[in-house]
C-alpha positions in Angstrom: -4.8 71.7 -22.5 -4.1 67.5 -22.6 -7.7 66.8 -21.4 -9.3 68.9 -23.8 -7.4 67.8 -26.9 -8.0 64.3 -25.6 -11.7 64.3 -25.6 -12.1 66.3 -29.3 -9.6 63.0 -30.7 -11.5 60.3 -29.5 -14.2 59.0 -32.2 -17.3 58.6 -30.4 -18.7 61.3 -28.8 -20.5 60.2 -25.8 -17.8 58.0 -24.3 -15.2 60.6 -24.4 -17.0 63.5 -23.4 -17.6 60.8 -20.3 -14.4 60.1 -19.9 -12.7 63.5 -20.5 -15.6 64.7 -17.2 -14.8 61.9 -15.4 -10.9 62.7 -15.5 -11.2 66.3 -15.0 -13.3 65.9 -12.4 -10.6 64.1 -10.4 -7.9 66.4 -11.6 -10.1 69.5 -9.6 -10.8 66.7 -6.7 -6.7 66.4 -6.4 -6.2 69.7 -7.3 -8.7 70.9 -4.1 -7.0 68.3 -1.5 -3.6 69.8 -2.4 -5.3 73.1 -1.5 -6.7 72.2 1.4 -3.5 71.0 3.0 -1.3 73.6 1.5 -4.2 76.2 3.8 -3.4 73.8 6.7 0.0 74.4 6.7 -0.5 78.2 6.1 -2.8 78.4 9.6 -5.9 79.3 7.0 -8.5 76.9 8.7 -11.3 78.7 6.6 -9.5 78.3 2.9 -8.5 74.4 4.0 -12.8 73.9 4.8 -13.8 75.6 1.8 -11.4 73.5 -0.1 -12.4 70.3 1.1 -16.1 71.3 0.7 -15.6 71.7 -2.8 -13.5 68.7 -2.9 -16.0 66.6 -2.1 -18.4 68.2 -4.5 -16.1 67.5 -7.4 -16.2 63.6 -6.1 -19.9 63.4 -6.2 -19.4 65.1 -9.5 -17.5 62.1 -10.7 -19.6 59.7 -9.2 -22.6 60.6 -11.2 -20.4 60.7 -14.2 -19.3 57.2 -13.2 -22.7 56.0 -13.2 -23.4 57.2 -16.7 -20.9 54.9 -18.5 -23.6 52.3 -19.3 -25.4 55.3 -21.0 -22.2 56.5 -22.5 -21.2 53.3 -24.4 -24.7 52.7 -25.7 -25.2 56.2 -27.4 -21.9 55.8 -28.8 -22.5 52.2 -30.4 -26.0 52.9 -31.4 -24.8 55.9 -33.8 -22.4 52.7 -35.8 -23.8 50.0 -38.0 -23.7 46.5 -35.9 -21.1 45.3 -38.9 -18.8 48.1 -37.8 -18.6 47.5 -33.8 -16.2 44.8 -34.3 -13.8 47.5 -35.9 -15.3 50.1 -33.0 -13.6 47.2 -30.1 -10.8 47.1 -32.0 -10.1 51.1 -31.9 -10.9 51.3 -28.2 -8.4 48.9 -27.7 -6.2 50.8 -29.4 -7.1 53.7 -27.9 -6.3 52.3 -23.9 -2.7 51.1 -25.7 -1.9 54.8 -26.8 -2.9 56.1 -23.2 -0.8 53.2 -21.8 1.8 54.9 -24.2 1.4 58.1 -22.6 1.4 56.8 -19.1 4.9 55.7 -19.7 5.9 59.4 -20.6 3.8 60.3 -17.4 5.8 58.0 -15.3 9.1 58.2 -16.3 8.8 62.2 -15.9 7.8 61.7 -12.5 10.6 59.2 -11.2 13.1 61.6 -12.3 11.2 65.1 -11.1 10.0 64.7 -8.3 11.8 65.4 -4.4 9.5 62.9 -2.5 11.6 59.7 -2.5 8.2 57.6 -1.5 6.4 58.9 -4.2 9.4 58.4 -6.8 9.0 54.7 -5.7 4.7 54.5 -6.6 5.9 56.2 -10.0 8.9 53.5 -10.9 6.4 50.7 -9.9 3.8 51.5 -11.2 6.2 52.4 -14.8 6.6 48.7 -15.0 3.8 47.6 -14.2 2.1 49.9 -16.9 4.8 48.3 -19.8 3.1 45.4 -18.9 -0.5 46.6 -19.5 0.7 47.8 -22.9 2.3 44.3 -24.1 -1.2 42.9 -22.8 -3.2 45.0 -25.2 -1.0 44.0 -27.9 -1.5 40.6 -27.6 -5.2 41.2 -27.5 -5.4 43.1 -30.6 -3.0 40.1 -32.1 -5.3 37.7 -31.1 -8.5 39.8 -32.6 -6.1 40.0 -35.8 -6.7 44.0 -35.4 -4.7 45.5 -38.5 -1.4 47.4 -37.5 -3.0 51.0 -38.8 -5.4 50.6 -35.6 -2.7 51.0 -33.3 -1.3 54.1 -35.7 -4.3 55.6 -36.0 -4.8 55.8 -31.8 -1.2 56.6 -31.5 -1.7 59.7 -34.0 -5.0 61.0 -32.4 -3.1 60.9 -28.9 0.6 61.7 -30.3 0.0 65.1 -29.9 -1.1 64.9 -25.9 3.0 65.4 -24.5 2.4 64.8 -20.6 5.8 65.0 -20.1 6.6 67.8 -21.7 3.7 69.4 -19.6 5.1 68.4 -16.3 8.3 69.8 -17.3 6.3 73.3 -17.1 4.7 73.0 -13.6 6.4 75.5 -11.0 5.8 73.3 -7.6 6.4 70.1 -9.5 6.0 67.4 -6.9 2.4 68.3 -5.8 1.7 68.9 -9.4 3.0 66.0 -10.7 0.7 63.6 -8.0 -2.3 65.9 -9.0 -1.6 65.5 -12.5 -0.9 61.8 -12.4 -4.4 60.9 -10.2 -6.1 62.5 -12.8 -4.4 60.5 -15.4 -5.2 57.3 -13.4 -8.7 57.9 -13.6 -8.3 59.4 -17.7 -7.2 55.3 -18.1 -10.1 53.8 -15.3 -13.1 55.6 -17.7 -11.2 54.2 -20.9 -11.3 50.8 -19.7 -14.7 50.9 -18.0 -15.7 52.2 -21.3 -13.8 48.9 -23.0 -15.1 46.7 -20.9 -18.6 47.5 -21.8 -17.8 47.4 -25.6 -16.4 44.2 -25.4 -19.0 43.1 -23.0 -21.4 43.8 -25.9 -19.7 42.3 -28.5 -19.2 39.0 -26.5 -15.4 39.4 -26.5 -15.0 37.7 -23.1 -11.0 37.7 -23.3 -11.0 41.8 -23.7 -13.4 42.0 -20.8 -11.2 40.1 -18.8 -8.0 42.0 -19.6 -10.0 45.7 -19.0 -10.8 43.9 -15.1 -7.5 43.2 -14.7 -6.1 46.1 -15.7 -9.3 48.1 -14.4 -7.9 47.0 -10.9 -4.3 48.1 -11.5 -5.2 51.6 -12.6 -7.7 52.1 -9.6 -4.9 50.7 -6.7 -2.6 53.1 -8.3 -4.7 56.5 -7.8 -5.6 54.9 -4.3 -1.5 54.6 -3.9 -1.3 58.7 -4.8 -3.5 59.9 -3.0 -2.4 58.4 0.2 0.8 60.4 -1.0 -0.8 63.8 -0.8 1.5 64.9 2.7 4.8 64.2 1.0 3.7 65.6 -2.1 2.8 69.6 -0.7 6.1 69.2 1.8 8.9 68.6 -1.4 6.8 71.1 -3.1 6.9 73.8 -0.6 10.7 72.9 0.2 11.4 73.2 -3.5 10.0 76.5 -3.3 12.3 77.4 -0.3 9.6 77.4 2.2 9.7 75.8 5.4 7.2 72.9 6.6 
């Protein structure tokens, strides 16, 4: 699946290991609230409590993963020669351009599947504003002078990760779709947490800025689905012909 293909591309092992967990664990968080409401709705009070019990296992899950990105980002730049990290900022950069990249797939695919009009609207702005994050990077890695085959290379090792042809698979597509889409959210919050110490290190205060800046995007936008969570179980039920 995506999240497993995505940590075996990535080039240092501790940091994407990290961030693959981290992701994942959000993906069963969202995948566990969707439970618990579809139980509600289904007058299974014991399934909807088990469900959230488990949900909030899986968040203190990814808070402890959260805490280990300072560990993370160490181990990885330890294992490369301090002539090489330059290069090592570089390819993280272009690694948060390629998810960019795949967020637009993401996003686009979600405007135009789901049912739940509100939710179509968080998608579409959040589609522009993530064009934007991606004409950022670029003129970060312009202004480090990173060579064009950095930005090929992170393309090819995620060009194979097709998010949108995965949504296009899912049977109850709204509630899916927000599922899949928080987890993405918090796939890009661990890459740029991850940059952001990198560059930190390196005393590259403009890429530390950027990774803020986008840092806050990316974490308003998986606050913005999950308050979304109602809509999304209702147009998946209806799409399954089921009252709600």
């Amino acid at each position: 699946m995506p999240m497993i293909l995505f940590a075996r591309s990535q080039p240092d092992t501790p940091g994407k290991l990290t961030a693959h967990a981290f992701s994942y664990e959000h993906m069963e968080e969202a995948a566990y609230e969707l439970l618990s409401r579809v139980a509600e709705r289904a007058g299974d009070p014991e399934t909807a409590a088990v469900a959230r019990a488990i949900r909030d296992e899986e968040r203190a899950m990814s808070d402890r993963l959260a805490s280990s990105f300072d560990l993370a980002v160490a181990a990885s730049l330890a294992a490369r020669g301090s002539d090489d990290l330059p290069e090592q900022l570089d390819a993280y950069l272009a690694d948060v351009h390629a998810l960019e990249q795949q967020a637009i797939q993401l996003l686009q695919s979600g405007s135009k599947l789901t049912e739940a009009d509100e939710l179509a609207s968080v998608f579409s702005e959040h589609l522009e504003e993530t064009r934007g994050h991606a004409r950022r990077i670029d003129g970060r890695l312009d202004a480090r002078d990173a060579s064009t085959s950095t930005l090929k290379d992170a393309a090819m090792r995620l060009g194979g990760l097709n998010y949108g042809g995965l949504l296009g698979a899912q049977p109850d597509t709204p509630a899916k779709l927000a599922g899949f889409a928080f987890a993405f959210e918090y796939l890009e919050i661990a890459a740029y947490e991850l940059l952001k110490r990198v560059a930190r290190h390196l005393g590259d205060a403009g890429s530390v800025e950027l990774a803020d800046s986008i840092l806050a995007d990316e974490r308003a936008m998986a606050e913005r689905i999950a308050t979304h969570w109602d809509e999304a179980v209702d147009a998946a039920l209806r799409s399954q012909g089921l009252t709600v």
